[in-house]
C-alpha positions in Angstrom: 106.1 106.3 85.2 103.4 104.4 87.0 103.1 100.8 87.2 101.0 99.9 83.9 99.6 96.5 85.0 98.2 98.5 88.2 94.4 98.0 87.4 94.7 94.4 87.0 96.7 93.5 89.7 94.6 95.1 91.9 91.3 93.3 89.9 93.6 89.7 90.3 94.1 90.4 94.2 90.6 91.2 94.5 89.3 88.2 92.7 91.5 85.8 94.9 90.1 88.1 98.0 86.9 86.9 96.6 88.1 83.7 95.9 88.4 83.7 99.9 85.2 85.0 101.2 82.9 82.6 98.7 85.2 79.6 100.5 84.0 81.0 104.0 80.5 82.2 102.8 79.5 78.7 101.5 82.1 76.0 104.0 80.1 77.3 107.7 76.9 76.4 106.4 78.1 73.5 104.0 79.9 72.2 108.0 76.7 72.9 109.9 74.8 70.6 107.6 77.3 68.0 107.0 77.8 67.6 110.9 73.8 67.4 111.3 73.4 64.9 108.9 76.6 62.7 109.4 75.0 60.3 111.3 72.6 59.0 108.8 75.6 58.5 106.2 76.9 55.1 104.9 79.9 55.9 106.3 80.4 58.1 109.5 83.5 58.0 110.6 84.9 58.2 106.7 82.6 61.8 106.7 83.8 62.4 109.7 87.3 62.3 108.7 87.0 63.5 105.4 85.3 67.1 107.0 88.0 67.4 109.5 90.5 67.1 106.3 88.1 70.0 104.3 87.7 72.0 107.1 91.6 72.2 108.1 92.2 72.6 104.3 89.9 75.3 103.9 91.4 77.9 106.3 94.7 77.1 104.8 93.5 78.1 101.4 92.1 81.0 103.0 94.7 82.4 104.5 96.8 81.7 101.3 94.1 83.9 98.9 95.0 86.6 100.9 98.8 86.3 100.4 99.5 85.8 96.7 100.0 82.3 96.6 101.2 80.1 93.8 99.3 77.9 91.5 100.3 74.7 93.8 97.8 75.8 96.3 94.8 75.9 93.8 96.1 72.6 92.6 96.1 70.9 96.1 92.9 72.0 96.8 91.3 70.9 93.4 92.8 67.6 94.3 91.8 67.2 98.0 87.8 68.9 96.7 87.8 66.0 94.0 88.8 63.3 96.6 85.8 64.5 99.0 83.5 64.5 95.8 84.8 60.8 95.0 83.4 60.1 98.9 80.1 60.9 97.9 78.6 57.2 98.2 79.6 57.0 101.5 78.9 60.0 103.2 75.7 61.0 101.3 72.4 59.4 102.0 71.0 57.6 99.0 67.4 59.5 99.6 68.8 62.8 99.8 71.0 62.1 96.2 67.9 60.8 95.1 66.1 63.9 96.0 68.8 66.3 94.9 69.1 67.6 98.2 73.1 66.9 97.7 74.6 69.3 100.7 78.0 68.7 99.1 77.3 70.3 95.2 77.0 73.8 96.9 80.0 73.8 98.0 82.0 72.1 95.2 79.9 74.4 92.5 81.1 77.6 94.4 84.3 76.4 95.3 84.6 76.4 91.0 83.8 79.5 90.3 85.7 80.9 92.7 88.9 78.9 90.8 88.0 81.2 88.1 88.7 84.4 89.7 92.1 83.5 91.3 93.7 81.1 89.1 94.3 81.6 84.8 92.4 80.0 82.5 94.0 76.8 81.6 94.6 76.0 85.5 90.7 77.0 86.3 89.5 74.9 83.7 91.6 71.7 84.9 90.8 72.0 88.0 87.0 72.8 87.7 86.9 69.8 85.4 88.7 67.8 88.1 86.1 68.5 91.0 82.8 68.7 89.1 83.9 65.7 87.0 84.6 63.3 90.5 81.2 64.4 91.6 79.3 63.5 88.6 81.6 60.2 88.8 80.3 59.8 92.4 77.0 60.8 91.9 76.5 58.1 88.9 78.0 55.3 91.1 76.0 56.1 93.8 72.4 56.3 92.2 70.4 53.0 91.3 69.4 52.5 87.5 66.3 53.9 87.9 66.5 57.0 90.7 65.9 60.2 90.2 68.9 62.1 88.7 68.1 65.5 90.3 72.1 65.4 91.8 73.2 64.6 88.5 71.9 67.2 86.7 72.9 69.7 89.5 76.6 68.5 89.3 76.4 69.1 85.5 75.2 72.2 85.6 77.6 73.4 87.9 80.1 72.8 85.3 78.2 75.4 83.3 78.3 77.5 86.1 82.0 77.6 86.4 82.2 78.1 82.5 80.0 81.4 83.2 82.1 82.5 85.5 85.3 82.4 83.6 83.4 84.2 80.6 82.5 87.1 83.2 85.9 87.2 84.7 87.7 87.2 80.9 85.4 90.2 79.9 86.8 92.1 83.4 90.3 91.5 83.0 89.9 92.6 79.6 88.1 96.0 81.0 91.2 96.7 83.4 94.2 95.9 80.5 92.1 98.5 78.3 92.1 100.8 81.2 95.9 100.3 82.1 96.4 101.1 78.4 94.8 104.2 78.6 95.9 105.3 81.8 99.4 104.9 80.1 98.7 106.6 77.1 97.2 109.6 79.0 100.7 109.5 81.2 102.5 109.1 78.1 100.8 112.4 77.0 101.3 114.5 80.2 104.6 113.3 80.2 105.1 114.9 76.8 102.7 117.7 77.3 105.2 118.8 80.9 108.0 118.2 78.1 106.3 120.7 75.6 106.1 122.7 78.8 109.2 122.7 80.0 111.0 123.2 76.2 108.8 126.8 76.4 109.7 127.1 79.6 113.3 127.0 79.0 112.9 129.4 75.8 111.3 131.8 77.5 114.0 132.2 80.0 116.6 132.2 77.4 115.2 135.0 75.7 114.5 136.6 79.2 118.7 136.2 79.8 119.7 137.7 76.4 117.0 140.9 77.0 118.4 141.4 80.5 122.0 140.7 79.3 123.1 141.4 75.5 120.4 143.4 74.5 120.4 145.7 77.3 124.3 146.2 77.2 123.7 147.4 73.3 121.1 149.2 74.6 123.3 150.9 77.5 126.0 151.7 74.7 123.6 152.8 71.7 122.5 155.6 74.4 125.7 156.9 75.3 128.6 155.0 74.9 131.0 158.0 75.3 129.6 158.3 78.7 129.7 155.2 80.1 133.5 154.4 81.4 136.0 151.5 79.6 136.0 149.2 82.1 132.8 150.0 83.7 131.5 148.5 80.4 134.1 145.8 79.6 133.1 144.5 83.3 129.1 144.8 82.0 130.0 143.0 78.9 132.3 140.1 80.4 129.6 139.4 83.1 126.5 138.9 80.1 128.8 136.5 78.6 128.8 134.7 82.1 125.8 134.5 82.7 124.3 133.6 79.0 127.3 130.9 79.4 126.1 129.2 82.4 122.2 129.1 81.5 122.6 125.7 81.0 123.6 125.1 84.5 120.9 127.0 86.5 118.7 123.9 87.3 121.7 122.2 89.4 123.2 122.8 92.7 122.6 125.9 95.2 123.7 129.6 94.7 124.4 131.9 97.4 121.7 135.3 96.5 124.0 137.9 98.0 126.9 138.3 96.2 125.1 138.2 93.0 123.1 141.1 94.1 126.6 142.3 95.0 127.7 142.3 91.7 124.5 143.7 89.5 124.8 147.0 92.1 128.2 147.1 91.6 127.8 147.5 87.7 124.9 149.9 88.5 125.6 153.2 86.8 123.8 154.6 90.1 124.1 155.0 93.5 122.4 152.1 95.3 121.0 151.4 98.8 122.0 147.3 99.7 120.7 146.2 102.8 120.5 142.4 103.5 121.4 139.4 105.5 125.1 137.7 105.5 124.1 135.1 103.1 121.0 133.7 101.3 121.7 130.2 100.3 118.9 129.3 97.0 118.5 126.9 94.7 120.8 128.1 91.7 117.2 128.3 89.6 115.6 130.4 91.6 118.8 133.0 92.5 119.1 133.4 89.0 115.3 134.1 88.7 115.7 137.0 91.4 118.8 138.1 90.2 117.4 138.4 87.1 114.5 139.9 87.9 116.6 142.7 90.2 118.7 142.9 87.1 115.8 144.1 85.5 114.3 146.3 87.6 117.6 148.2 88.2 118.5 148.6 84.9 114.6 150.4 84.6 115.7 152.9 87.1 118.9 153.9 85.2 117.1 154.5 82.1 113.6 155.6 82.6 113.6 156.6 86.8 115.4 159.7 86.4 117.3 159.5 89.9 120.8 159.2 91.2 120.1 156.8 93.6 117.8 153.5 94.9 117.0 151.0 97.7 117.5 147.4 97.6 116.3 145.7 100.5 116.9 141.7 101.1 114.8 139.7 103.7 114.5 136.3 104.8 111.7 135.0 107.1 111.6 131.4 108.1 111.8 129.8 104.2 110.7 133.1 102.3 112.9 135.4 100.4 111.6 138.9 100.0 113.5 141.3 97.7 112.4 145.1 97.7 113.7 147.3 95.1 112.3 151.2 95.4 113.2 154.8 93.8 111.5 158.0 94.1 111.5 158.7 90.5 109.0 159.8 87.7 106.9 156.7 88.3 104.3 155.4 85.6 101.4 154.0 85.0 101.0 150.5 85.5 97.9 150.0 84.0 99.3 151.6 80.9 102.5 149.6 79.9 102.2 149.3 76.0 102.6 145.2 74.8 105.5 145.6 73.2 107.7 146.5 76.5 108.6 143.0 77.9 110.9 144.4 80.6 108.5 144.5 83.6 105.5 141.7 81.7 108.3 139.2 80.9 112.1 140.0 83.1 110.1 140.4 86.3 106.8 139.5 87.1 106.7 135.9 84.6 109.8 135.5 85.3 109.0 135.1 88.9 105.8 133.6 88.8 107.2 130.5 86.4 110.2 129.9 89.5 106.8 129.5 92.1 106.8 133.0 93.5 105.1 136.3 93.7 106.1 139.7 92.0 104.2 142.9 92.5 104.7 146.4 91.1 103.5 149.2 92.5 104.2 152.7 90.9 102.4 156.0 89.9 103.6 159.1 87.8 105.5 160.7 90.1 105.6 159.1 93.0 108.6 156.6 92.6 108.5 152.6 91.9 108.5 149.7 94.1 109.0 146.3 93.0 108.8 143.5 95.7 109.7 140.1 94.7 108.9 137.1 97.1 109.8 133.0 96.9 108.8 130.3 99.4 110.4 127.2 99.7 
């Protein structure tokens, strides 16, 4: 059965994917305009320092995203973005806080969100908390009494942000476990459904074996039983009991075709034509399938042909088997074969057809029969 977690594994490695490119959407510009600006911070060489950290950092974080990484990395980078947001009174200008013209929030806020789509709940939520919380720390020391608190409210809303985000993301994992649980269910139902199928299946043939077997032995004797020779007919009867004994077996192993051709012509009460290779090595379902479909067909002759003798030809090309079975008999009517005769509808041409191959039958009133069965591997 498939893997019923698949949809949201694949949503969880796409959320850190995205996770990755919102780090390297928003970190080049945040880097362009944190190395134009460094020179008018209280602090230089601390930005300087602190950017070189980031920027290392970030392309670590990266690179992990895109590898299944455990929660340790989210947590060191929640813990080295809250240490940059600390720095903000030294390397942000007091005019540009003042302004709300913060080039740092940005990259915090989005940095957040993405937290949400790679990381649980509990683990977003800390460390969301951690960054956004050390900037509006920052951003409070940094501000005079009576500033403007334009940053402020930006690093506060980004909190709100962050909570958004985690809503949206909730709502989609929730939309792929409702879709793994229906893709199961509908497996679970093929799964009985090809059951079902393969119960029929099985009853079918079964009822197929003990027409071409039992039924057509009683069939054979109720006829003409004085006719037919002792042994001739003990042989008849001990090989039905054979093959309605080993029914259960048919789906294993391989089968050599021949000699089970070899023995149905044997038993034939007429005279029969057996051309074919050395050997024809099947799978034991499919031998039986064409065994029992030449079964069929021959015992037809005996009792409805009218002739003393047939053809049965065997050839193999590349991976197909092609069977040919012909007499020059009274022929019929193909088009006219009442519904209750099952012989040719159910022995030969179904019982081909459910095994993967083709059966055709080609007669007219008297101008003989030929049935040609064919299997591919």
């Amino acid at each position: 059965m498939r893997d019923t977690a698949s949809a949201v594994m694949h949503l969880c490695e796409l959320g850190r994917r995205y996770d990755a490119a919102m780090r390297i959407a928003t970190g080049l510009p945040t880097l362009v305009v944190a190395a134009l600006s460094v020179q008018t911070a209280p602090s230089p060489r601390t930005a300087y320092v602190l950017l070189s950290i980031a920027t290392l950092w970030s392309c670590v974080y990266i690179y992990a995203m895109r590898r299944q990484p455990g929660r340790w990395v989210t947590a060191a980078d929640a813990f080295l973005l809250a240490a940059l947001a600390a720095s903000i009174p030294w390397i942000m200008t007091l005019s540009r806080l003042e302004q709300g013209e913060s080039w740092l929030m940005p990259f915090l806020s989005f940095a957040c969100v993405g937290y949400q789509y790679s990381v649980g709940w509990r683990l977003g939520a800390l460390a969301a908390s951690l960054v956004l919380g050390s900037a509006v720390a920052a951003t409070v020391r940094a501000l005079p009494r009576q500033a403007s608190y334009d940053s402020l409210i930006t690093a506060v809303w980004s909190l709100a942000v962050a909570a958004l985000a985690r809503m949206l993301w909730t709502l989609m994992l929730r939309g792929a476990r409702i879709a793994d649980i229906a893709a199961a269910d509908a497996e679970l139902a093929q799964a009985e459904q090809a059951t079902e199928a393969a119960v029929r299946a099985a009853k079918r043939e079964h009822n197929r074996t003990l027409h071409d077997t039992a039924a057509t032995t009683l069939l054979w004797v109720g006829l003409g039983a004085h006719t037919i020779p002792t042994a001739l007919l003990a042989e008849q009867a001990r090989r039905d009991l054979d093959k309605l004994l080993s029914f259960e077996d048919a789906e294993t192993g391989e089968s050599d075709l021949v000699p089970q051709l070899q023995r149905i012509i044997e038993l034939t009460a007429i005279k029969v034509d057996f051309s074919h290779p050395v050997s024809v090595p099947l799978p034991r379902r499919i031998a039986m399938a064409l065994t029992g479909a030449t079964s069929e067909a021959l015992s037809n002759i005996v009792h409805h042909a009218d002739v003393s003798h047939c053809r049965v030809a065997v050839d193999t090309c590349d991976d197909t088997v092609r069977i040919s079975i012909t007499d020059q008999g009274r022929g019929f009517d193909t088009g006219h074969v009442p519904a209750s005769r099952h012989g040719v509808r159910k022995s030969i041409l179904q019982r081909i057809t459910d095994v993967g191959g083709q059966a055709e039958v080609s007669s007219r009133p008297g101008q003989g029969t030929t049935i040609r069965l064919e299997w591919r591997r």
